[in-house]
N, C-alpha and C positions, 0 to 999 in steps of 0.2 A: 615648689608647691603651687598649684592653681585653686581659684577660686572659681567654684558652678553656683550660678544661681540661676532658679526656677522660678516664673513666672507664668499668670495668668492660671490657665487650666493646666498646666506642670505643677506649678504651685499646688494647687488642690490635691491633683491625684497622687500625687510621690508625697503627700504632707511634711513639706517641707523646703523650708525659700532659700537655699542652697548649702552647701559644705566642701571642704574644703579635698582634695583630689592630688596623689601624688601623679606628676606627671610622668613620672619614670622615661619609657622608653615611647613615647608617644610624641609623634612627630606634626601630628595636624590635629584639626577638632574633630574632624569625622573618628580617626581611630580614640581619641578621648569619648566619642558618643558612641561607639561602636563598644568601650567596655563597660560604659552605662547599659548599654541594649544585656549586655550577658548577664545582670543580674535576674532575668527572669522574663515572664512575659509580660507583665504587665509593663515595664521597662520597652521592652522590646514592643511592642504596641503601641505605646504614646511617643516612641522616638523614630519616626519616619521621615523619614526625608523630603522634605518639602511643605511639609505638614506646620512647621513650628520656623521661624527665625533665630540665629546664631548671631551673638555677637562678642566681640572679643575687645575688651578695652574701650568699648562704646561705641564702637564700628563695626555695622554688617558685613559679615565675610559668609565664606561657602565651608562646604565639608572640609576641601584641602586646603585653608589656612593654615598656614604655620603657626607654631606657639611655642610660648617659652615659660620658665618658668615664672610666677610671678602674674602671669595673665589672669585676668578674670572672664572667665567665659559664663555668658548670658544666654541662658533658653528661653524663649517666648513664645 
């Protein structure tokens, strides 16, 4: 299990400062943001690439970070 949390203007528009996310068969945070984008479009709108900061465990990574379970992954 991974932890997402939203911040700033994530925060606002998803109303809500993060929850919790099986990681299943997800191997980086792009495909973790990539099945956040499928719930819709408002999702898919506010999650663009370059648009927002990623972090993993309290350190800036990119889309192909690895993750494991246990990570907490930070949108900003």
């Amino acid at each position: 299990m991974t932890r997402i949390l939203y911040f700033a203007r994530l925060s606002e528009v998803f109303k809500k400062s993060g929850e919790p996310m099986m990681k299943g068969s997800a191997k980086t945070v792009g495909e973790i943001i990539q099945r956040l984008k499928a719930r819709g479009d408002l999702w898919d709108k506010m999650l663009v690439e370059g648009q927002f900061q990623i972090m993993v465990n309290k350190q800036i990574v990119n889309w192909d970070h690895p993750i494991k379970d246990g990570d907490e992954i930070a949108l900003v």
